[in-house]
matplotlib code that plots the C-alpha trace (Angstrom):
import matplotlib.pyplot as plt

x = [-61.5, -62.3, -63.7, -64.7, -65.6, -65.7, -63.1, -64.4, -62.7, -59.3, -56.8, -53.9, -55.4, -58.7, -57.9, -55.6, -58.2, -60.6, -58.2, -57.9, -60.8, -61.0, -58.2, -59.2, -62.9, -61.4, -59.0, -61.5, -64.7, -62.2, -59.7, -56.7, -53.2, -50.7, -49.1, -51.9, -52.1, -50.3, -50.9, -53.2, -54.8, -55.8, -57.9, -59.4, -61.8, -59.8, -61.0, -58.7, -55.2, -53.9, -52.3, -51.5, -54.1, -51.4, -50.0, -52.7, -51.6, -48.0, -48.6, -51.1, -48.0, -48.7, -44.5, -44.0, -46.9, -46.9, -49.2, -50.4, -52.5, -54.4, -56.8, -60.2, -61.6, -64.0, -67.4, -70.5, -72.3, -69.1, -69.7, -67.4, -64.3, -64.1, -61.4, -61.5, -59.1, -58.3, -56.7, -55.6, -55.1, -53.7, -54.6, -54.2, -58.2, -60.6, -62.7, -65.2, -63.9, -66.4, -66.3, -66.9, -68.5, -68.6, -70.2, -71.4, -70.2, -72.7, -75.2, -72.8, -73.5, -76.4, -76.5, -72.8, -73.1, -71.2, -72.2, -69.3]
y = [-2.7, -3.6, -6.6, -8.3, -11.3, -12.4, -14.9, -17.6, -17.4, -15.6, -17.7, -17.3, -19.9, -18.8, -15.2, -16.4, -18.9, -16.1, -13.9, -16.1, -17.4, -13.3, -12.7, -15.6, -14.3, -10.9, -12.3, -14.8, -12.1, -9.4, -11.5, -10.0, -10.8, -10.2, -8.0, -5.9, -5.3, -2.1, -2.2, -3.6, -2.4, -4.8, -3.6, -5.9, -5.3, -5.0, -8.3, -10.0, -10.0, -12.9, -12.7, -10.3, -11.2, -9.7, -12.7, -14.7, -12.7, -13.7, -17.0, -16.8, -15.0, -11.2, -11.6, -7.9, -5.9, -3.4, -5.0, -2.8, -3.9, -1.9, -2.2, -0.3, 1.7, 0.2, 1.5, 0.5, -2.3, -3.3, -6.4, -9.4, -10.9, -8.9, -8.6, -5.7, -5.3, -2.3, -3.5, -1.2, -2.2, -1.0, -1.8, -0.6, -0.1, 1.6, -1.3, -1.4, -4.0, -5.9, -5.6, -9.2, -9.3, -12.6, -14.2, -12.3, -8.6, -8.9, -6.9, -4.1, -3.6, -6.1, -4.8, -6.0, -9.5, -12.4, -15.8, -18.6]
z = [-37.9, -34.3, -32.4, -29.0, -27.2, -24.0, -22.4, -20.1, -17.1, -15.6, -16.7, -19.5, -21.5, -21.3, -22.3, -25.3, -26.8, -26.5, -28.1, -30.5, -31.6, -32.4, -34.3, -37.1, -36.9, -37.9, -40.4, -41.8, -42.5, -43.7, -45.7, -43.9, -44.5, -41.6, -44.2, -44.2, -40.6, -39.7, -35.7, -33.2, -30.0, -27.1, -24.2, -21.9, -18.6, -14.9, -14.3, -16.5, -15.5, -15.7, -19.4, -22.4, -25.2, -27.7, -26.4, -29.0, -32.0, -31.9, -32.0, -34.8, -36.4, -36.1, -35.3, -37.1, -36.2, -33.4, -30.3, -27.9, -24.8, -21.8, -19.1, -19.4, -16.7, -14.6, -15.4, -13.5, -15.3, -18.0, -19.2, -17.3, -19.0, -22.2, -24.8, -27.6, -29.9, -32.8, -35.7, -38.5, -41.5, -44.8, -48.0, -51.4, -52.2, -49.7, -48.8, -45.6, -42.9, -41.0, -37.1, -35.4, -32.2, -30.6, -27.2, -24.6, -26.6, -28.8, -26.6, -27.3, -30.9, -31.8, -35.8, -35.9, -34.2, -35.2, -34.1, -34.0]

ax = plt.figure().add_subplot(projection="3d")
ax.plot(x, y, z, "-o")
ax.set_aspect("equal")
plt.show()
């Protein structure tokens, strides 16, 4: 399942509440349990830098899963302050997991936006 959002400024906090606010969307839409979440992936544009969004997910209690974070390569015209983030989960039935797209990522897949 993947998401992204956009964080509001440069700052730890910042970057965490966007995270955040991500995470629940993700768990809330999909019905996730944190047992259920096998490992997630964080990448966020160069110009953030200032914290670890994985950060976010421990303190929503994601204590056991395997966080991984990266920077993405700059690319001409990347949208500003933006947080993705991979999440696999594993669950007994096959069943489709919503992406969430929130704030200013929602150009990026418009059929898959996600208004908060």
């Amino acid at each position: 399942m993947r998401g992204a959002t956009v964080a509001r400024e440069n700052s730890p906090e910042a970057i965490w509440d966007a995270t955040a606010e991500l995470v629940q969307a993700l768990v809330e839409r999909n019905a996730i349990v944190v047992d259920e979440v096998v490992a997630a992936f964080f990448t966020m544009t160069p110009d953030l830098d200032a914290a670890f969004p994985a950060y976010a997910a421990r303190r929503l209690g994601w204590n056991e899963v395997p966080l991984l974070g990266a920077a993405e390569t700059p690319v001409p015209g990347m949208p500003e302050r933006m947080i993705r983030v991979l999440v696999e989960v594993e669950r007994p039935e096959r069943q489709r997991l919503t992406p969430v797209y929130l704030h200013g990522t929602i150009s990026l897949r418009p059929d898959l936006a996600t208004e908060r």
